[in-house]
LOZADREN-323269 format. One record per residue: residue number from 0; x, z, y of N, C-alpha, C in turn. Coordinates in steps of 0.1 Angstrom, whole numbers. Each point is the difference from the previous one (the first is absolute). Example, Ala and Ser with C-alpha at 12.3 -4.5 7.8 and 13.67 -1.06 7.14 Angstrom:
BEGIN
[node 0, [132, 78, -57], [-9, 0, 12], [9, 0, 12]],
[node 1, [-4, -7, 11], [9, 0, 11], [-8, 8, 11]],
***
This chain:
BEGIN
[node 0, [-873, -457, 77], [3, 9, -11], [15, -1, -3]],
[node 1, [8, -14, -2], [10, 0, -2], [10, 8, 10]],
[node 2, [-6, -3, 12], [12, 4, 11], [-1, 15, 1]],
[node 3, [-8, 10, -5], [-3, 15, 0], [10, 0, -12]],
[node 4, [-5, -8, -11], [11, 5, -11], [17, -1, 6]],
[node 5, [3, -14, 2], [14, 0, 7], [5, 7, 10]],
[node 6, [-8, 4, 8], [4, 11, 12], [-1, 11, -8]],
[node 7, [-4, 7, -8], [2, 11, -7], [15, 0, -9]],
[node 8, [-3, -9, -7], [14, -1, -2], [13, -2, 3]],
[node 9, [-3, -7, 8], [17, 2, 14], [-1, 13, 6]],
[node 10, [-10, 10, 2], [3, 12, 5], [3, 4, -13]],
[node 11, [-3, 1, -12], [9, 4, -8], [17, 0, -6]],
[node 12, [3, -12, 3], [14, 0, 3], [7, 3, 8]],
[node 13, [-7, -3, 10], [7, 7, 19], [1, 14, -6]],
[node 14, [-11, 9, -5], [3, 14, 1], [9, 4, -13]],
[node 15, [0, -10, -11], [14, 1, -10], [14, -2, 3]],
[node 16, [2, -10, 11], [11, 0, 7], [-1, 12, 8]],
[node 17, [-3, 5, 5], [-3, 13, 12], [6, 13, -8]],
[node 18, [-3, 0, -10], [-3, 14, -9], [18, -6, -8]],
[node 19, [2, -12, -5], [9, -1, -5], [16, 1, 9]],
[node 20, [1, -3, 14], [7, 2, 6], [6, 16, 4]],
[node 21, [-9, 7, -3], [1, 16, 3], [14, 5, -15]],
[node 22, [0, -11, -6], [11, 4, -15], [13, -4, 9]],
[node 23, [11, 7, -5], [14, 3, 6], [3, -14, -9]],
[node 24, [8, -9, 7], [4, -7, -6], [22, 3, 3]],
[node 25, [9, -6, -4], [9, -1, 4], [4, 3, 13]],
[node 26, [-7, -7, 8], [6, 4, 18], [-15, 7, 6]],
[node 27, [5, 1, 14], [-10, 11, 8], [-9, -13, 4]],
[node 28, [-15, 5, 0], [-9, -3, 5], [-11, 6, 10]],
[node 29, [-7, -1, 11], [-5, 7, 8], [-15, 8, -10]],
[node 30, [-9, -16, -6], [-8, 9, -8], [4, 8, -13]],
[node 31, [9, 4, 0], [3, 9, -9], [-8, 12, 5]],
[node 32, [0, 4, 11], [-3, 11, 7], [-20, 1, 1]],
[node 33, [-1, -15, -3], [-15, 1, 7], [-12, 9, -4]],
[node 34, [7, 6, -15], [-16, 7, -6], [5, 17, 7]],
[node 35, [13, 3, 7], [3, 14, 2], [-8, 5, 14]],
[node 36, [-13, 10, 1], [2, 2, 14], [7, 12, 7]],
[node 37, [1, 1, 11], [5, 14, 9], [-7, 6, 6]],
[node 38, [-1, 14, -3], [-8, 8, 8], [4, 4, 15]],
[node 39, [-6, -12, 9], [2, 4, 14], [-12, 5, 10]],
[node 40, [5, 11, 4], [-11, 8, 9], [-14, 4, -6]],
[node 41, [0, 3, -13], [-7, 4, -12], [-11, -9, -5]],
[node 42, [3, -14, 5], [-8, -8, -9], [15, -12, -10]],
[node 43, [-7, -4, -13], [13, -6, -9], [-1, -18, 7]],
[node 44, [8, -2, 3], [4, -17, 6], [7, -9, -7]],
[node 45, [0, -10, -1], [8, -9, -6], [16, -1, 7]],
[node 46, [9, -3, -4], [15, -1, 7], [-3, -7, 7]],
[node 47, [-4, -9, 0], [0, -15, 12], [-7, 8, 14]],
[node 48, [-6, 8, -1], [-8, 9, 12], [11, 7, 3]],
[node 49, [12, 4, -3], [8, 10, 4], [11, -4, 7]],
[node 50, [6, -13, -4], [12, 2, 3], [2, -20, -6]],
[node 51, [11, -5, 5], [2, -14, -4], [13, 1, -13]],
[node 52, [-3, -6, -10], [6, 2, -12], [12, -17, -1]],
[node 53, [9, 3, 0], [12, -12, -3], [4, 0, -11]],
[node 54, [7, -13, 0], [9, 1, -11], [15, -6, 7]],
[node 55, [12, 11, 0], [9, -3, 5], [13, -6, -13]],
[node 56, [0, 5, -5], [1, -6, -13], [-6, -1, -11]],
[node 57, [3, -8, -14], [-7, -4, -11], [-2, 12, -6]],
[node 58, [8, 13, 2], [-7, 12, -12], [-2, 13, 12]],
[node 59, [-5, -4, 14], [0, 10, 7], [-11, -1, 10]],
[node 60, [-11, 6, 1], [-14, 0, 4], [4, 14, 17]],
[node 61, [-4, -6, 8], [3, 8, 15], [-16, 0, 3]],
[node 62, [-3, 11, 5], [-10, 5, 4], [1, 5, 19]],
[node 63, [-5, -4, 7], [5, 3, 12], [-14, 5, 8]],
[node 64, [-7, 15, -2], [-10, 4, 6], [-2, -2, 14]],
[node 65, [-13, -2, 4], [-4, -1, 12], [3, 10, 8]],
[node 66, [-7, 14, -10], [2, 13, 7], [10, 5, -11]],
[node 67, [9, 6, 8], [16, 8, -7], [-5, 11, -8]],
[node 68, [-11, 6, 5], [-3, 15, -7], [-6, 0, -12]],
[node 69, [-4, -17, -3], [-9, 2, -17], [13, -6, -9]],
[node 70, [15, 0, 2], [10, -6, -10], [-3, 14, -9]],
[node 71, [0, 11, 3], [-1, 9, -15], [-15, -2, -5]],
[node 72, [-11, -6, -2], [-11, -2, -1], [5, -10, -10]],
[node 73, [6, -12, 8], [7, -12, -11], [5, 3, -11]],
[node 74, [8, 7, 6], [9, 4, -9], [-5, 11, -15]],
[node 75, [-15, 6, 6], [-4, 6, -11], [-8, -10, -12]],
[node 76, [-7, -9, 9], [-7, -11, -12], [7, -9, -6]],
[node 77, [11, -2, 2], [6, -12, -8], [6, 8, -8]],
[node 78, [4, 16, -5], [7, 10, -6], [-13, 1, -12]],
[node 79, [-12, 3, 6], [-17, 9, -4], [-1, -20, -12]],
[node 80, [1, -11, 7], [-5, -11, -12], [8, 0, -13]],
[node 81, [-5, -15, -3], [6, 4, -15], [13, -12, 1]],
[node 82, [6, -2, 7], [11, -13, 0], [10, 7, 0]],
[node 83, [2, 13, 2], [15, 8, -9], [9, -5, 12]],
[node 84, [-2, 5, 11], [9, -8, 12], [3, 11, 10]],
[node 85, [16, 1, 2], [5, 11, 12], [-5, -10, 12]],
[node 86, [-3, 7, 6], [5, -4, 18], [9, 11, 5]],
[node 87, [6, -8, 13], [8, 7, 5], [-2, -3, 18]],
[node 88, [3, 11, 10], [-4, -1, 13], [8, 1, 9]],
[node 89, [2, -7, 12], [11, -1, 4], [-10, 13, 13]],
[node 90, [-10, 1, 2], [-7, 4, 14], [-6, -13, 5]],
[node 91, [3, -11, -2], [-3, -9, 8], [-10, -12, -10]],
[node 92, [9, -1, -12], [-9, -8, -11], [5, 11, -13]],
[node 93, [-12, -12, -8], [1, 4, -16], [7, -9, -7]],
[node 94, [11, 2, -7], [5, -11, -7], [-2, 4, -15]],
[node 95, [-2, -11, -7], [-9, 1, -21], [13, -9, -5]],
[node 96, [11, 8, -5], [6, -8, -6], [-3, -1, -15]],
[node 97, [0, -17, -6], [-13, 2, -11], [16, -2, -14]],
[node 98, [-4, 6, -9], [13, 2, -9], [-4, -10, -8]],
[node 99, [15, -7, -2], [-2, -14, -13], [-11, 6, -14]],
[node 100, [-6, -8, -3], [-9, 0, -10], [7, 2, -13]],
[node 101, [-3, 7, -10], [5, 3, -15], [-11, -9, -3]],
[node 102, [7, -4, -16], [-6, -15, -6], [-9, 12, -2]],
[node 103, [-4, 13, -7], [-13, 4, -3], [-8, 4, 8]],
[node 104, [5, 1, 15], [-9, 0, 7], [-9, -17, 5]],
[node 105, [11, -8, 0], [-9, -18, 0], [-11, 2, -7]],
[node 106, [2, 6, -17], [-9, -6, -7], [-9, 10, 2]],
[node 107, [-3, 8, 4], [-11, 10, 6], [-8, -2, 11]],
[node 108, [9, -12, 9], [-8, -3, 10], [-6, -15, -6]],
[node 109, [6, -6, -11], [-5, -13, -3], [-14, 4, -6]],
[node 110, [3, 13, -8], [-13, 0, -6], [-12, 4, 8]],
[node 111, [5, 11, 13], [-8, -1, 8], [-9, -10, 9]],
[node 112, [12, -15, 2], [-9, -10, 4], [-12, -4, -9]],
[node 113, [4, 2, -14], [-7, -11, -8], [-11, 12, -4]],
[node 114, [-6, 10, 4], [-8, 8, -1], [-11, -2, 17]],
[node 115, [9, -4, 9], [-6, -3, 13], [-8, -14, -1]],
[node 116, [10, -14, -11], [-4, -7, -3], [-16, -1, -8]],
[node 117, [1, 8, -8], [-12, 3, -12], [-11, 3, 10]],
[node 118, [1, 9, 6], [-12, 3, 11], [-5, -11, 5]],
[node 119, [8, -8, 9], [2, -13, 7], [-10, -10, -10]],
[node 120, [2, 2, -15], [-4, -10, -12], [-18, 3, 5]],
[node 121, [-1, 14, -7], [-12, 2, -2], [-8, 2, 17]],
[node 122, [5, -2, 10], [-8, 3, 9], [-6, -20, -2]],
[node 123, [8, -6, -1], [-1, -15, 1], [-12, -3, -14]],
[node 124, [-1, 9, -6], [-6, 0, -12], [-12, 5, 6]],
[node 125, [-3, 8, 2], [-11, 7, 3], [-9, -9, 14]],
[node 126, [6, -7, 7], [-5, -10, 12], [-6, -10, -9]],
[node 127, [5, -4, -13], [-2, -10, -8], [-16, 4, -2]],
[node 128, [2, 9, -5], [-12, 10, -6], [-9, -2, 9]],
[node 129, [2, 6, 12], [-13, 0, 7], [-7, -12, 5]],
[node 130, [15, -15, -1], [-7, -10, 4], [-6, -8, -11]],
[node 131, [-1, 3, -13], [-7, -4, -13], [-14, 6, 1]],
[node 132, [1, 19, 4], [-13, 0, -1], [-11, -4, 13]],
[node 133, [8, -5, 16], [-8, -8, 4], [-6, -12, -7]],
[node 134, [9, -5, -4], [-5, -14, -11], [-11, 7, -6]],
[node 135, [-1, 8, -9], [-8, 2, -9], [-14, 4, 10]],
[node 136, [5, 6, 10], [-15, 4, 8], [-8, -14, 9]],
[node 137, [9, -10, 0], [-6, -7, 5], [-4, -11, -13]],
[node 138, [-1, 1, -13], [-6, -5, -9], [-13, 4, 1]],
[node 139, [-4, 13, -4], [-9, 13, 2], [-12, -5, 12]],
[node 140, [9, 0, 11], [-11, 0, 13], [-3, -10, 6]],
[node 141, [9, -12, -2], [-5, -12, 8], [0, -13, -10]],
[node 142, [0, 3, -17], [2, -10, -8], [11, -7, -5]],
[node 143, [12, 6, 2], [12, -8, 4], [0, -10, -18]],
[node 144, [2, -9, -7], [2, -5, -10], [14, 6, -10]],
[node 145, [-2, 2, -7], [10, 4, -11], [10, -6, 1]],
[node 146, [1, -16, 2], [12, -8, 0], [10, -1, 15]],
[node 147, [-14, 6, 9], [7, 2, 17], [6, 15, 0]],
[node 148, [-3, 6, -8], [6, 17, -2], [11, -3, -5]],
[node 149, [0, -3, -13], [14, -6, -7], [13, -6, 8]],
[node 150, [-4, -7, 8], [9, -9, 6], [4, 5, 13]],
[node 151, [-8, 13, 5], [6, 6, 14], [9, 12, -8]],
[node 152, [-5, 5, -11], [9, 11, -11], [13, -7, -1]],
[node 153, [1, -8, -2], [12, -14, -5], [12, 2, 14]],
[node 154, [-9, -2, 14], [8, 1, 9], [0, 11, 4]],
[node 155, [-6, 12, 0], [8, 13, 4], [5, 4, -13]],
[node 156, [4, 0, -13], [11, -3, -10], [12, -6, 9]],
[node 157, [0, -14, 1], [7, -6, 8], [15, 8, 11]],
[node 158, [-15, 4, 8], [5, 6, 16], [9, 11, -7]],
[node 159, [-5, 10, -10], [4, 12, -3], [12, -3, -9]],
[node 160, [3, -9, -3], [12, -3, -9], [12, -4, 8]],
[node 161, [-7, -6, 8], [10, -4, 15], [7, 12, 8]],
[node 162, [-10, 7, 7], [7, 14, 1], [3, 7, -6]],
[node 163, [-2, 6, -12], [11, 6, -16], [12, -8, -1]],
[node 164, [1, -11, 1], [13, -8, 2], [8, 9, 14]],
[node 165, [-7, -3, 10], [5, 5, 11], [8, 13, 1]],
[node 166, [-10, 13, -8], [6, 14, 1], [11, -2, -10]],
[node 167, [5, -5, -9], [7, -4, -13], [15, -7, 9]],
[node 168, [-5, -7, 10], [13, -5, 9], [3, 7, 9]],
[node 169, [-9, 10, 7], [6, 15, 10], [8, 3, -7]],
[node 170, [-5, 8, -10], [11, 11, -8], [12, -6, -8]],
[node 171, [-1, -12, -2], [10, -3, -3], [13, -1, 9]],
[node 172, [-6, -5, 13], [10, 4, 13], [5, 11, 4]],
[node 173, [-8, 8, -3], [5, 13, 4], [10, 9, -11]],
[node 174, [-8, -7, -16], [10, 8, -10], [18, -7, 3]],
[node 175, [-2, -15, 3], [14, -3, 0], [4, 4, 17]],
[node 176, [-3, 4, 8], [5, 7, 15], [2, 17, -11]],
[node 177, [-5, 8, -9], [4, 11, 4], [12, 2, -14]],
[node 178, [-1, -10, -10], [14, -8, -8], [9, 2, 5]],
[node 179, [1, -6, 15], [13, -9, 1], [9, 13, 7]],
[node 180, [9, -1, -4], [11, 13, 5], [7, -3, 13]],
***
């Protein structure tokens, strides 16, 4: 039981880190790009399918397509998302030069971590949940004793306070990475 609860919860942080990396922090990152797809040959793809994405420098994201003919395709989804970001094309690549951050844009993305965080809380909340009312179903159906319920409650309490710590220490990484100027 325990190790369903803990494996659930590590996929819950792995996918809070996942989701939390997609925020622009100070310098270029490749998953910045990862939630944008491109429409190639009329089905929508992820970038990683299209083309190999660099980072040549700290505020400049290179895009170098497999096939030359979908750079205006690129060039249309990363315009069509919501990261507010020119590209520009040489024919050969895409280059995303990312513009210094305004302090009100930080705190727009701070607040947007700690909103990705919140989710992050209550999904870890809600595993809590489901692993309490196994407890309680196995009072119900196999006898379990009130004082053996209590004390497995106690440790997924425990577990669940442990990973709440955890999502509390992502975002806080990330709020001081998209801080720092």
């Amino acid at each position: 039981m325990f190790d369903a609860l803990d494996s659930r919860m590590k996929k819950t942080i792995a996918a809070l880190r996942t989701e939390l990396a997609t925020i622009r922090t100070g310098r270029a990152n490749a998953a910045l790009l990862d939630h944008i797809s491109v429409s190639y040959y009329g089905s929508e793809v992820p970038f990683s399918q299209v083309g190999n994405i660099s980072v040549p420098e700290p505020r400049i994201l290179m895009i170098t397509p497999w096939d030359k003919t979908v750079i205006g395709d690129i060039e249309k989804a990363i315009l069509k998302s919501d990261l507010g970001l020119n590209p520009s094309s040489d024919g050969e690549v895409v280059r995303i030069v990312l513009p210094e951050l305004t302090e009100d844009r930080r705190k727009e993305l701070v607040k947007k971590a700690r909103t990705i965080a919140e989710k992050g809380r209550v999904s870890v909340r809600n595993i809590r949940r489901d692993s309490n009312d196994d407890v309680k179903k196995l009072v119900k159906d196999e006898g379990l004793s009130e004082d053996e319920s209590k004390r497995l409650q106690e440790k997924i309490q425990k577990v669940t306070d442990k990973y709440i710590a955890a999502v509390d220490q992502v975002v806080e990484h990330k709020e001081k990475d998209i801080l720092t100027v």
